[in-house]
N, C-alpha and C positions, 0 to 999 in steps of 0.2 A: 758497467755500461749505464748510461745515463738515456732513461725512455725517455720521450717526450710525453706532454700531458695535453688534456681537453679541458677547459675552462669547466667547473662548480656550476651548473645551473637547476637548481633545485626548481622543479617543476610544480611551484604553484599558481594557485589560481589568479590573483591577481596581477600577472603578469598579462592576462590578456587585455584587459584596462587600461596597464602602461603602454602594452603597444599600439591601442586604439587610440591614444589621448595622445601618441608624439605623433606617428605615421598618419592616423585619418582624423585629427583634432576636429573638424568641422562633419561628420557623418555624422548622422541622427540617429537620437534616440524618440519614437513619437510615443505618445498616449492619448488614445481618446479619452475626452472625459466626461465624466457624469452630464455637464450639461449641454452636450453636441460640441464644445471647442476642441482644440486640441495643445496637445503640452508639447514641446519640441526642445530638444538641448544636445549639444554634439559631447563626443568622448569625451574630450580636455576638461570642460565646464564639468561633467557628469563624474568623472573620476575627481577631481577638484571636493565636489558637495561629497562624494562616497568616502573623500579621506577624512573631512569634518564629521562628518556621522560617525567615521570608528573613535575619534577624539572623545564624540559623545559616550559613545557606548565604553570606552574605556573609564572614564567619568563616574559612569554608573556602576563600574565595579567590573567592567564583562573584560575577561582574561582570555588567555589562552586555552583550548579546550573549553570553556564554557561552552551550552546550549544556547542559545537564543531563538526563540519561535517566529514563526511569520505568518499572521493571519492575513491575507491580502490576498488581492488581484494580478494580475499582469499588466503593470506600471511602471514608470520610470523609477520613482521611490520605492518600489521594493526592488528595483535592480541593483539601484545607491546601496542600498540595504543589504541586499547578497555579497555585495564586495564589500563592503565595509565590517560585516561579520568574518567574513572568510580571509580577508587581509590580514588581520590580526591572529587567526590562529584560531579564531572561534569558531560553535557549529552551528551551520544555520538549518536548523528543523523548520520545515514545510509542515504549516496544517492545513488541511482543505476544508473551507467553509461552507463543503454541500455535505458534509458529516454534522453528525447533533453535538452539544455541547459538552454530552457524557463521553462519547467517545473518544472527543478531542483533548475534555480534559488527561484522560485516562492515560493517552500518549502523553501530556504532557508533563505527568508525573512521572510516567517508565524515562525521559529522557532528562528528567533532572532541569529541562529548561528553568532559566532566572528572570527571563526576561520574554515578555512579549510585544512584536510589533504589529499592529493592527491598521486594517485600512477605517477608514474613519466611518464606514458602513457599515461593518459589522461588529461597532461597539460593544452592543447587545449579547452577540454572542460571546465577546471577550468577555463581557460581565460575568456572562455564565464559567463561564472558560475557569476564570482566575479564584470564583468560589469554590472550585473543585482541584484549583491545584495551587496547592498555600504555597510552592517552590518559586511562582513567581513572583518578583519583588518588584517589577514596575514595570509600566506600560505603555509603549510608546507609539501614536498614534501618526498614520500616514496619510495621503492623498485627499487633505481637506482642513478643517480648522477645527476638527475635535465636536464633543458633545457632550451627552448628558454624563454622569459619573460619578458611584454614590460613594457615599462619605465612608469610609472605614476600609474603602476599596484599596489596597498598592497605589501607590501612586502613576495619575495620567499626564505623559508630556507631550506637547505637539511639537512635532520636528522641525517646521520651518519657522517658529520664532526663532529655536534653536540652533540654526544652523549659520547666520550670521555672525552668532557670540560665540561659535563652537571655539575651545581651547586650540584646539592644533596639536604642533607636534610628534605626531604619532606616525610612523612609518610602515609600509608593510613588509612581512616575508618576517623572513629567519628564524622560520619553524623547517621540521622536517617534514619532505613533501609527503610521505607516509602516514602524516596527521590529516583528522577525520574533518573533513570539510561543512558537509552537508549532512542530513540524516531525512529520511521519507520513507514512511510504515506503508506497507503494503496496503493494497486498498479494500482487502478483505472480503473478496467478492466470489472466492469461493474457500474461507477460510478466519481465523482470527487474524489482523494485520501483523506483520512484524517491522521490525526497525530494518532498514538497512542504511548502511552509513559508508557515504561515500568520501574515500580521502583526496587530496588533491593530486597527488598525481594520477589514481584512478580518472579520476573527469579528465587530469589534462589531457593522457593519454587519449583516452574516449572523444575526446575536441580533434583532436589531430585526424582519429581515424573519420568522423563525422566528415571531414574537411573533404577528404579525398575524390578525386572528378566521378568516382565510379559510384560513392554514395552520394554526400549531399550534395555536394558540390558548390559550395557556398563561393560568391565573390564579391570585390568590393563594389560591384557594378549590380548587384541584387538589393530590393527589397524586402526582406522575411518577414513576414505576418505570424508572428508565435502566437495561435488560438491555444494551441496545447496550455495546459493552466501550467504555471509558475509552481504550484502545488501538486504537480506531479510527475516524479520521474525528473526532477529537476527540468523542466520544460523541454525534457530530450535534447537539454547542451547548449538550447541556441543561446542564452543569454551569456553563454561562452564562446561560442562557434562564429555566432555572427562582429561582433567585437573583435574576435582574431585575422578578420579578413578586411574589417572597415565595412561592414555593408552596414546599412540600415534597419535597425531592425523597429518592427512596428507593433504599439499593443497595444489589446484590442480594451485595457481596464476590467470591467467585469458586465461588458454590452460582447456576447457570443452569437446574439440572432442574427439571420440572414441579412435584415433592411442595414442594420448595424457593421457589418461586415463587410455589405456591397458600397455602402457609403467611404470607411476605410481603405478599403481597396483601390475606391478611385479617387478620390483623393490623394494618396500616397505614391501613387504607381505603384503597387505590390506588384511583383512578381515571381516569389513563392510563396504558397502557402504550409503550412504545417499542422495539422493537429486529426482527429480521430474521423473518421467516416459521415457519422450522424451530423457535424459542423457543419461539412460541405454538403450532403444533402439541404438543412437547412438554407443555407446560400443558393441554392439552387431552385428549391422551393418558389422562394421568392422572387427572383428573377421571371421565374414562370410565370408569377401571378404581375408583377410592376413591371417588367420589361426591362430592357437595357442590358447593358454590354460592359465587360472589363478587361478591354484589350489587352489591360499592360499585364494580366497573369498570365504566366506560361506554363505553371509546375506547381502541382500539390501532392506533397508528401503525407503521405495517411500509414496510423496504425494503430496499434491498441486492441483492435477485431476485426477478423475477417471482410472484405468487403465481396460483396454480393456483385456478378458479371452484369446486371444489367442497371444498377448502380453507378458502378463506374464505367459504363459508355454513357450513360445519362448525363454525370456531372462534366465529361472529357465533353461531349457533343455541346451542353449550353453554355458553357466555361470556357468553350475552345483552349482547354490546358491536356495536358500529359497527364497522366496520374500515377507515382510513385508508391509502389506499396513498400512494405518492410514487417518486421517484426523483433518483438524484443521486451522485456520486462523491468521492474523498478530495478530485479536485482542485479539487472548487465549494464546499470547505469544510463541507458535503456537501453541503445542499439543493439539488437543480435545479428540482421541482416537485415538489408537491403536492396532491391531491384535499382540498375541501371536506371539516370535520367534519361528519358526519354527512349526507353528500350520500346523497337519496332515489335517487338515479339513478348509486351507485355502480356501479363496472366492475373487477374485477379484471387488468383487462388495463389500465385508463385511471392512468396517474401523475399528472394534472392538469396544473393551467396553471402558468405559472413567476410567482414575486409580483416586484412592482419589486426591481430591481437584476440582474435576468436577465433573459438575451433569449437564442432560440436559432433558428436554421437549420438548414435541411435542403439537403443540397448533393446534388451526384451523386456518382461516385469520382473525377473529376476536381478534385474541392472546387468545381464551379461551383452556383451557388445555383438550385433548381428554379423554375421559372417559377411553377409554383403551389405554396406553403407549404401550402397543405391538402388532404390528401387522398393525395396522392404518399408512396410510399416513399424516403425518400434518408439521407445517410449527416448524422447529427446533433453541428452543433456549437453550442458556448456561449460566450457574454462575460459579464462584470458583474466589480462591484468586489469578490468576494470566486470568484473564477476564478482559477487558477494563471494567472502570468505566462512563470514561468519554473521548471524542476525545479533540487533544490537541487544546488548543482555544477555547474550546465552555464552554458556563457557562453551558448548559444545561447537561440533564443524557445519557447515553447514553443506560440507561438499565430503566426496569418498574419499579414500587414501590415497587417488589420483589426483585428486583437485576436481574430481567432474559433480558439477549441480545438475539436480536433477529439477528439470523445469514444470513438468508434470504435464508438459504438451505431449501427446501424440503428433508425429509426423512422419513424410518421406524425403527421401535427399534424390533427386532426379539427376541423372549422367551427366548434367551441365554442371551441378553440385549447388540448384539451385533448392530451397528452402519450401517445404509446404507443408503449413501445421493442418491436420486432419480430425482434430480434437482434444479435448481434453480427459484425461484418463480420469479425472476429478465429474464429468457431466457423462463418460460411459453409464448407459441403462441395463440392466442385468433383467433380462426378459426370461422365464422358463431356463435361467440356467446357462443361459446364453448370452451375448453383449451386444448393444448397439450402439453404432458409434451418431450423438447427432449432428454432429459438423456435416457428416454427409450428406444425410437431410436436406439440413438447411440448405446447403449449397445448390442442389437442384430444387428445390421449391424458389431459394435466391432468387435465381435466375430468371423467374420469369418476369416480364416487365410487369404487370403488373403488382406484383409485391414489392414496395419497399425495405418491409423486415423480415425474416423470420426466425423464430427458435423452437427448437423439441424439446421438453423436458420428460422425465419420467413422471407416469401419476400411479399410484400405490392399485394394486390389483391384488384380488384375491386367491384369483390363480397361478398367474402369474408371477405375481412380486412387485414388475412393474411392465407397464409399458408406454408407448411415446405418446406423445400428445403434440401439436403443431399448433405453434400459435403464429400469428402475421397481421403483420401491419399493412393496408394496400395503401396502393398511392395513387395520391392525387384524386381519392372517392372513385377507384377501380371498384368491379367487382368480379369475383369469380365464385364459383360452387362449387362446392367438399372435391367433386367428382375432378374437377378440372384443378384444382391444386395439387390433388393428388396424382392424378395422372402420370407426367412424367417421371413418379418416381419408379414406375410400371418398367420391369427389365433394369432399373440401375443399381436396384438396392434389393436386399431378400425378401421374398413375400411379407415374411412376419416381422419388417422391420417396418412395416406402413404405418403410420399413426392410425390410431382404433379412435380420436378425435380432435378437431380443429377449433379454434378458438382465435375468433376476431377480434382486435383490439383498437382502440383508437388513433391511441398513439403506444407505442411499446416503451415498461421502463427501463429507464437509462442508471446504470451505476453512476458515483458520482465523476468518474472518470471515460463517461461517454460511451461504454461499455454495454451493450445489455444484460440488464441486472436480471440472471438466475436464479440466483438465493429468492429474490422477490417471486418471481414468476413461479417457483417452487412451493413457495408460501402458500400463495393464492390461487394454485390450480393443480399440486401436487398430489394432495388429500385422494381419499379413496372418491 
């Protein structure tokens, strides 16, 4: 008998470039730029400059499986740049330039990168970068016309003299799609980073699921505002996602403040945004203080951390947008789940259900599976085809003999089988013997409008061992007194899980990933 067959289509990345550059040739790519203009160029042209970039980079020795770095912004040129690493077979390693120069080097020696591409503003720290990792052999600088650069340094080239005279002939594909695409070290922020390294058909897969009406729901008819950095978590897919649909997608360069934002936005017509909580407070902010309106948003998708209930009616009410929570990590490439657009019966506490190609569990601390999946607290892990296997450099697994990672969130899974992280088993406070959880906390302290932030950390006791401590951000030069912050936590939480003290802050710090930074807060108000 003679079967029939299904055409070979190896599922790499740059196939979303090719479909963007025949089907939507004239859709834009925008960037703001340093000096208030803006840069604009459609798929065809952009996939066009991304294929001479890989001529280059192949030029300079960069092969199949090589690393290649990216110190940059969210710009059209490092987009060129994503593809034209990843079309050939190469890996394009993310570093993020709100890390120090030791850290960055430090990743860039573990990943063996040869090559660095840098935006032309953080020269300085490439400087530093490249004294500390002798593996890079040249430098190649983006989104400007280069600078200062000492003598004895690797060699520094500027791209766009270059890309005129680029050689050509270089095509993409005819790797296997099981080769490692991208790679992005965890952000360390409760832990040392690790590598994870994402292949291409992991992402592609992860694009498709992104795609779907019940998550992001991207179309050719949307303009995405990617705030989320480019250096993290692969900017959660969109410079994949949106490209597969023909929409617009809009960045923002390395200008993330409010004034900045609202300007973009209307200029653009955006009408989804994307990136972490604090962003869009920011944007909101502003508009408080300047005024004005951004009709054409409709929808802003947020994660990274929790957001607080009276946050997100704050930025829905001056935004007049929806607000789409989710949740997910570098190592699920990032999506875990996600809330319906425009669900009538959102929850700021609710991340949603996870779409095909993830599945997750709730175990106890023993890693044994709760008898009942709904309802119960337990410690949350995940599988699917775009889940870290393994971190980069370790021979060992990074998941059980099932395939399940354990994410080291605490949460519940609610009868709809929707998603809600309740902590981190990593920020549990061990009081007298006892545990408290302060996701809980926060959540009702969250809530009230006048506080924009809050978080509990443990501080060192001598009785105890430890106990909570609350700190908070207010908003807008709010005030409240110990007695009335505390208050409602009266009846929702155990007597002795009340913070024993409060600590006001100006502005709360941020990981480099928009995150509230614990480790920090730990530093500086942990002590006895």
């Amino acid at each position: 008998m003679i079967h029939g067959a299904i055409q070979d289509f190896p599922l790499t990345l740059d196939k979303f470039l090719d479909h963007a550059a025949r089907w939507h040739p004239d859709a834009e790519v925008v960037t703001a730029r340093e000096d208030g203009g803006i840069g604009r160029i459609g798929y065809a042209a952009l996939r066009a400059r991304s294929l001479a970039i890989s001529s280059l980079l192949a030029g300079f020795g960069v092969g199949e499986g090589d690393r290649v770095a990216t110190l940059a912004w969210n710009s059209q040129a490092h987009v060129e740049c994503w593809y034209a690493v990843m079309g050939i077979g190469a890996v394009c390693h993310t570093l993020n330039p709100r890390l120090t120069a030791l850290q960055l080097a430090a990743m860039a020696v573990r990943s063996g990168a040869k090559l660095l591409v840098v935006s032309v503003d953080l020269l300085p720290l490439a400087r530093l970068i490249v004294e500390r990792a002798p593996g890079i052999g040249r430098v190649l600088a983006i989104d400007g016309d280069g600078g200062e650069w000492p003598a004895g340094a690797p060699p520094l080239d500027v791209l766009e003299p270059l890309i005129a005279a680029a050689p050509g002939g270089v095509s993409w594909g005819g790797f296997d799609e099981r080769a490692p695409a991208g790679l992005c070290f965890t952000s360390g922020t409760t832990g040392a980073p690790k590598g994870v390294t994402y292949t291409h058909r992991g992402s592609f897969l992860h694009t498709l699921r992104t795609l779907q009406a019940d998550v992001m729901a991207f179309t050719a008819r949307d303009a995405v505002l990617a705030v989320v950095p480019m250096f993290h978590a692969n900017a959660w897919g969109l410079p994949f996602a949106v490209p597969a649909v023909g929409g617009k997608l809009v960045l923002p360069g390395r200008q993330a403040d409010g004034a900045s934002l609202a300007r973009l936005i209307a200029a653009e017509g955006v009408t989804i945004g994307v990136g972490v909580p604090t962003v869009w407070l920011g944007l909101v902010e502003h508009l408080e203080v300047a005024g004005g309106a951004l009709p054409s948003l409709k929808r802003i998708i947020v994660g990274g951390a929790p957001m607080a209930p009276a946050l997100m009616a704050r930025i829905e009410r001056r935004l007049g947008v929806t607000v789409q929570t989710s949740w997910g990590m570098t190592e699920l490439s990032p999506l875990g789940t996600i809330a319906p657009p425009d669900d009538p019966d959102r929850n700021p506490a609710i991340s949603g259900r996870p779409a095909i190609g993830v599945d997750l569990l709730l175990t106890d601390a023993a890693g044994i599976p709760l008898p009942d999946q709904r309802g119960g607290e337990g410690h949350l892990q995940v599988r699917g085809a775009s889940v870290v296997d393994r971190y980069f450099g370790q021979a060992e697994a990074a998941t059980d003999a099932d395939g399940w990672f354990s994410t080291g969130d605490l949460a519940r899974i609610d009868a709809k089988g929707n998603l809600m992280i309740t902590g981190r088993a990593k920020d549990l406070i061990k009081s007298g013997g006892e545990w408290i959880n302060p996701a809980e906390i926060e959540a009702v302290v969250g809530a009230l409008p006048q506080v924009s932030l809050a978080a509990v950390i443990g501080r060192q006791d001598a009785k105890w061992g430890e106990r909570p401590v609350l700190l908070v951000e207010m908003n807008n030069g709010e005030e409240l007194d110990d007695a009335a912050l505390l208050a409602p936590l009266e009846g929702r939480v155990a007597p002795w899980w009340i913070p024993d003290a409060i600590v006001r802050l100006p502005a709360m710090p941020l990981a480099p990933t928009g995150k509230i930074d614990k480790i920090r807060l730990r530093e500086d108000y942990g002590g006895a």
